[in-house]
C-alpha positions as CSV (number, residue, x, y, z in Angstrom):
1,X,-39.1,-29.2,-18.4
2,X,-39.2,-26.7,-21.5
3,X,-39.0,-24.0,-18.9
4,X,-35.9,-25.6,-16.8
5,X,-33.7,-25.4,-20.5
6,X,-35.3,-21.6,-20.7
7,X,-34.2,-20.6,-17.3
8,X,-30.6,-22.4,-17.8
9,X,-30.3,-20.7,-20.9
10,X,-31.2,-17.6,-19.5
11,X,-28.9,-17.6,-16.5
12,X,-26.1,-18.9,-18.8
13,X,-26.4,-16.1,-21.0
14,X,-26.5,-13.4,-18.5
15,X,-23.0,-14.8,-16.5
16,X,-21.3,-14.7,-20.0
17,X,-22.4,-10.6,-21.0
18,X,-21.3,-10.0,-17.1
19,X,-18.5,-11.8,-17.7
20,X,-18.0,-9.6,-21.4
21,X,-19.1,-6.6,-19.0
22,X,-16.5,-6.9,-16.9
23,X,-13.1,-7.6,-19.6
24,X,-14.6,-4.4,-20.9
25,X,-14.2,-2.5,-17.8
26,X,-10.4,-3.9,-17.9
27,X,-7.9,-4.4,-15.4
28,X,-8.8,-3.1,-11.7
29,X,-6.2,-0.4,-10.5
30,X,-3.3,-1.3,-8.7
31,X,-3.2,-1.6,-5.0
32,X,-2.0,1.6,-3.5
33,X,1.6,1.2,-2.9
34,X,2.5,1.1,0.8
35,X,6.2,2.1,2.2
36,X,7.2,0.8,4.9
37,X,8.3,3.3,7.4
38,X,12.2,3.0,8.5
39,X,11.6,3.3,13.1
40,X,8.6,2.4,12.9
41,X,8.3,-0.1,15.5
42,X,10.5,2.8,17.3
43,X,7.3,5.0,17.2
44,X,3.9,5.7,18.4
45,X,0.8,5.5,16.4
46,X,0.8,9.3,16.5
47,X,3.9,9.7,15.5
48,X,3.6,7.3,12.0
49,X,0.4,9.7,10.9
50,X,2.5,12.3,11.3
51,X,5.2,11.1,9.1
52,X,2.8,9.5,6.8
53,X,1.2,13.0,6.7
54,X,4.5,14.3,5.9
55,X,5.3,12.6,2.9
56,X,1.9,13.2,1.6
57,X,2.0,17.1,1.5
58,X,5.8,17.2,0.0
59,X,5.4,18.1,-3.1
60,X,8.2,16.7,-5.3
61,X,10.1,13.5,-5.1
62,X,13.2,15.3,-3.8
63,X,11.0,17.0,-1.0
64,X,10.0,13.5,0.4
65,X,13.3,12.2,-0.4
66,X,14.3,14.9,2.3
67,X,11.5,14.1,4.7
68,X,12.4,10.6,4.8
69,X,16.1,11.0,5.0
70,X,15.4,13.4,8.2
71,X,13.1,10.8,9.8
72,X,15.9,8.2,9.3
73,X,18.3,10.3,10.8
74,X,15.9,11.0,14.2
75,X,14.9,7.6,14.2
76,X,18.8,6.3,14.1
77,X,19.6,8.3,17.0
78,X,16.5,7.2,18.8
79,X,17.6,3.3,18.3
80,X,20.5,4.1,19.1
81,X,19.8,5.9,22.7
82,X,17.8,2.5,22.6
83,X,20.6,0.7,22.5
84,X,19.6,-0.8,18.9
85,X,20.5,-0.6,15.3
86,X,18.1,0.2,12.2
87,X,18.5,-1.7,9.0
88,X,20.3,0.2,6.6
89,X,17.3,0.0,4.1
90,X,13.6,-1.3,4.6
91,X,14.3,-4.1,2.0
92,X,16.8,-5.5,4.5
93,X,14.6,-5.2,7.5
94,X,12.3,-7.5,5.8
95,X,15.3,-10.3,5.0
């Protein structure tokens, strides 16, 4: 019986240091922030790596500002040849 207590004990002790182990570490990194890509249900699977590709490589905001105002623009005229109509933004496609 002595040995049960010893073993609870034991096992209790090591959940509270993992437990002071991990608030050490501290918080876990934030998820990676994914856009949602204006067309996309316009385009091929291809086609979305390449524009995620895109945006990767620019290399200032005002770059990828420009990539993702051109892809707007191509994928506007592709809904509309379509016969559809984009959002204006990606927050109101998800509304």
């Amino acid at each position: 019986m002595k040995a049960v207590f010893q073993i609870a004990i034991s096992i209790a002790a090591a959940a509270a240091m993992a437990a002071a182990a991990i608030d050490a570490i501290g918080e876990p990194p934030a998820p990676v922030k994914r856009e949602i890509i204006p067309g996309s249900e316009l385009m091929t699977s291809q086609e979305r790596e390449r524009y995620r590709q895109r945006i990767r490589a620019a290399q200032a905001p005002e770059e990828e500002r420009k990539v993702r105002d051109d892809h707007v623009k191509q994928m506007r005229e592709r809904a509309r040849l379509r016969g559809l109509r984009l959002p204006e933004s990606p927050a109101a496609a998800q509304k």
